[in-house]
N, C-alpha and C positions, 0 to 999 in steps of 0.2 A: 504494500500500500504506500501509494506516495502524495504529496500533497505540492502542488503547482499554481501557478498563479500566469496565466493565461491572456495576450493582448488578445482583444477583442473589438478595440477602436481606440479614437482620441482620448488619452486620459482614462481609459479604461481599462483595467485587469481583474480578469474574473478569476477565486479562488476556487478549486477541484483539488476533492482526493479520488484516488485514480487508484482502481484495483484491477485484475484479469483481463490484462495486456493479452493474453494469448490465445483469446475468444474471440469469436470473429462478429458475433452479434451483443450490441451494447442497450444497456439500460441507464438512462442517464435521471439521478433524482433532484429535486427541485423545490426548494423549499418556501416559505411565504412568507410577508411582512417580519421583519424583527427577529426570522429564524435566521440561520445559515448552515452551510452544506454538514456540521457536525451532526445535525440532525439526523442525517441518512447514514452516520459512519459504521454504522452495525450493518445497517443494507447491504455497503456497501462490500465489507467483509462478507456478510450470509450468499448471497448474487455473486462473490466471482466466482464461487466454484464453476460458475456454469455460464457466465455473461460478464462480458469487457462492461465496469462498472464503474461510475463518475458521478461524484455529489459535488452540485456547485454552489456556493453563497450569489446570490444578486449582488447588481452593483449597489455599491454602499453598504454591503453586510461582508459581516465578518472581516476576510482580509481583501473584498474586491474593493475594489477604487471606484470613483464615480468621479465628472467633470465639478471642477470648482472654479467660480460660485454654482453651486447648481441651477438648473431650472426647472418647471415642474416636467417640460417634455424630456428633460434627460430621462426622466423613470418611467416614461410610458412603458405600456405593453408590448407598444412594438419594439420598443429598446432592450427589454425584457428580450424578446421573443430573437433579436439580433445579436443578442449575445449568445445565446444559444445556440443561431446556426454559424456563426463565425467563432464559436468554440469547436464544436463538430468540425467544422475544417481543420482548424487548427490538430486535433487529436487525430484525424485521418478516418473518424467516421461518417461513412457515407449515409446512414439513418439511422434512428436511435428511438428506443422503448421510453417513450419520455414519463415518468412518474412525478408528480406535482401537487404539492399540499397548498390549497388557500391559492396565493397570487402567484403559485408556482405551478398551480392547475391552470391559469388564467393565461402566463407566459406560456404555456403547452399550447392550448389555445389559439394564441394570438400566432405560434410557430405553425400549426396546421394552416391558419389562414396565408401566412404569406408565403412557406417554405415548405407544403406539404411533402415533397419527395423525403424532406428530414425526417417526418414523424412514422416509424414503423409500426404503432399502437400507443395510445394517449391511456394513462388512469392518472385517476384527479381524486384527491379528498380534501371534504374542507375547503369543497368551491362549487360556489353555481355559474353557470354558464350565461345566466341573467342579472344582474342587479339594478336596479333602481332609486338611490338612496333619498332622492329629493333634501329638501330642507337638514334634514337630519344629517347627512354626510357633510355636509358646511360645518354642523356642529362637531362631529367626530373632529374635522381635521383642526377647528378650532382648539376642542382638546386635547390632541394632540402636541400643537402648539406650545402648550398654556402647561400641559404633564412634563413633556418632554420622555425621553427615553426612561427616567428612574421613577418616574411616573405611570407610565405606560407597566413597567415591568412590575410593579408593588400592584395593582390592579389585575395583568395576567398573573401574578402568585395567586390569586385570590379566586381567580374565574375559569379559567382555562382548562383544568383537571380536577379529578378527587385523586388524583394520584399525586401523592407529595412530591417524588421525583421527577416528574414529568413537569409539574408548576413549576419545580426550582431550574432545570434545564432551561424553561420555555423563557421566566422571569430573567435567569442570567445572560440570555442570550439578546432581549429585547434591552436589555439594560448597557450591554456594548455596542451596542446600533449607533451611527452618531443619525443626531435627531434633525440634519436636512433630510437625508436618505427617507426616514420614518414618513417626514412629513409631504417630502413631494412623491412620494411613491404612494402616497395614501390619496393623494390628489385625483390619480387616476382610476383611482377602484370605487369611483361614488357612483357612474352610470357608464354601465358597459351590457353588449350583447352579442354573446358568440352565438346563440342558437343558430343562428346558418349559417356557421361555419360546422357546427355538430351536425345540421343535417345535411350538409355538403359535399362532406367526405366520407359516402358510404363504405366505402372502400379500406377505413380507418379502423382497423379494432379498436373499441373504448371502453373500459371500464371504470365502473365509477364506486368507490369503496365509503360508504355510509357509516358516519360514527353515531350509533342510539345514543349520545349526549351531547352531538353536537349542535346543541339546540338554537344558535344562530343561525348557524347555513340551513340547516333544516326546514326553518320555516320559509324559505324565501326559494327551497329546490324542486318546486312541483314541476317547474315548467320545462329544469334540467334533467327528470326523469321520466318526463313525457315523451321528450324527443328520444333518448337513451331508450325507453321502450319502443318506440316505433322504429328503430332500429336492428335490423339482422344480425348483426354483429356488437351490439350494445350489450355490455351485461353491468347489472346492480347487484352488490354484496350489500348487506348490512353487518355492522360487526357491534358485537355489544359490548355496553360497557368501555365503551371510546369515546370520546370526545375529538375536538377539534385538530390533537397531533397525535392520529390513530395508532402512527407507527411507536410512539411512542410508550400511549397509552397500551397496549396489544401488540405485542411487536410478532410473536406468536402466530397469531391468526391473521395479522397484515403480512405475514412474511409467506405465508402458508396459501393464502390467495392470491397475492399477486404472480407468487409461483406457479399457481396449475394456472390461473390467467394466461401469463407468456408462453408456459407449456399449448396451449392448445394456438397459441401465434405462429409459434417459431417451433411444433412438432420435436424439442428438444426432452428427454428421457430422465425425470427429473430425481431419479432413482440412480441415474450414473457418475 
């Protein structure tokens, strides 16, 4: 396992740790707001037995870089979504398992819309594929604002899990965020709509992994599971007893689905 920090454009280097170099098909994980790529570092140990595996931090998290002064479009989606295909180049894969919690479901997303030949199969948790936030998300990034980063992370200890370890992880990790990254990257998640790009790409395996506690994205995912079931190739887990960083919370039954998932993609023998 090694850890790398990757140009991806002006002023930008994205942090990756990098496992199973000598697999030919890759799974790249993606994490959201306030996380970074440590999140996925157990994945990414579990997954190389069997797949060239890569957890990256967004720009602004953890060790990636983002342009200073920032602006709010440095952290769009699409920017998101360009570092990811101009990391894939850089690492020499030509399409990748993208796996994505929260806005790292959304940077999945936003890569199927502009760079689909990248995405070999999309799984998202901890993201809907709609949001709307009106009035309210004005208020979020106000708070934001006004918390900052040790603010933000004293509130996820508190909300995010009932699992102690999993709070303190989540809290420590929103806590080393510097807080332009937090707040112009939160700018862009107030109104967005991938639904046709989810029904666009028939062609996309997707899977969508369900936390029973994660009761924010929940209420707002009818419309991402609508499309998800009109889909051939769409499947819904639900995992109990999870919350919002399932892998986390379950790492177990996250690790054990997403498994036979890629198994029936990529016909790989997950027993060898």
């Amino acid at each position: 396992m090694q850890r790398r920090l990757i140009n991806t454009g002006k002023s930008v280097q994205i942090e990756a740790i990098l496992d199973g170099s000598e697999h030919d098909e890759a799974v790249i994980f993606v994490p959201g707001l306030g996380a970074r790529a440590d999140q996925f570092i157990d994945q990414v140990a579990f997954f190389s037995d069997l797949y060239r595996t890569v957890a990256v931090s967004l720009r602004g998290h953890g060790r990636s870089t983002y342009p200073i002064p920032p602006e709010p479009s440095d952290f769009s989606l699409e920017s998101l979504a360009l570092d990811l295909q101009r990391l894939t180049d850089q690492i020499g894969v030509t399409s990748a398992h993208i796996v994505g919690n929260s806005t790292g479901g959304l940077a999945g997303y936003a890569l199927l819309a502009t760079a689909p030949e990248k995405v070999r199969s999309l799984t998202t948790f901890g993201t809907a594929a709609e949001l709307h936030t009106g009035p309210l998300g004005r208020v979020v990034v106000w708070v934001d604002r006004l918390l900052g980063p040790g603010g933000d992370a004293w509130l996820a200890a508190r909300t995010v899990s009932k699992n102690p370890a999993t709070a303190a992880k989540v809290a420590e990790m929103i806590r080393s965020t510097p807080k332009p990254a937090l707040v112009n990257l939160r700018r862009n998640l107030l109104d967005y709509d991938f639904l046709p790009v989810l029904r666009g790409h028939p062609d996309v395996p997707v899977l969508l992994l369900q936390g029973e506690e994660d009761h924010g994205i929940n209420r707002v995912l009818k419309t991402t599971l609508d499309a998800l079931e009109d889909r051939a190739n769409g499947k819904i887990e639900r995992i109990s007893e999870a919350g919002h960083f399932l892998n986390l919370d379950q790492p177990d039954a996250f690790n054990g689905t997403l498994l036979n998932f890629l198994r029936t993609v990529t016909g790989k023998d997950t027993t060898s």
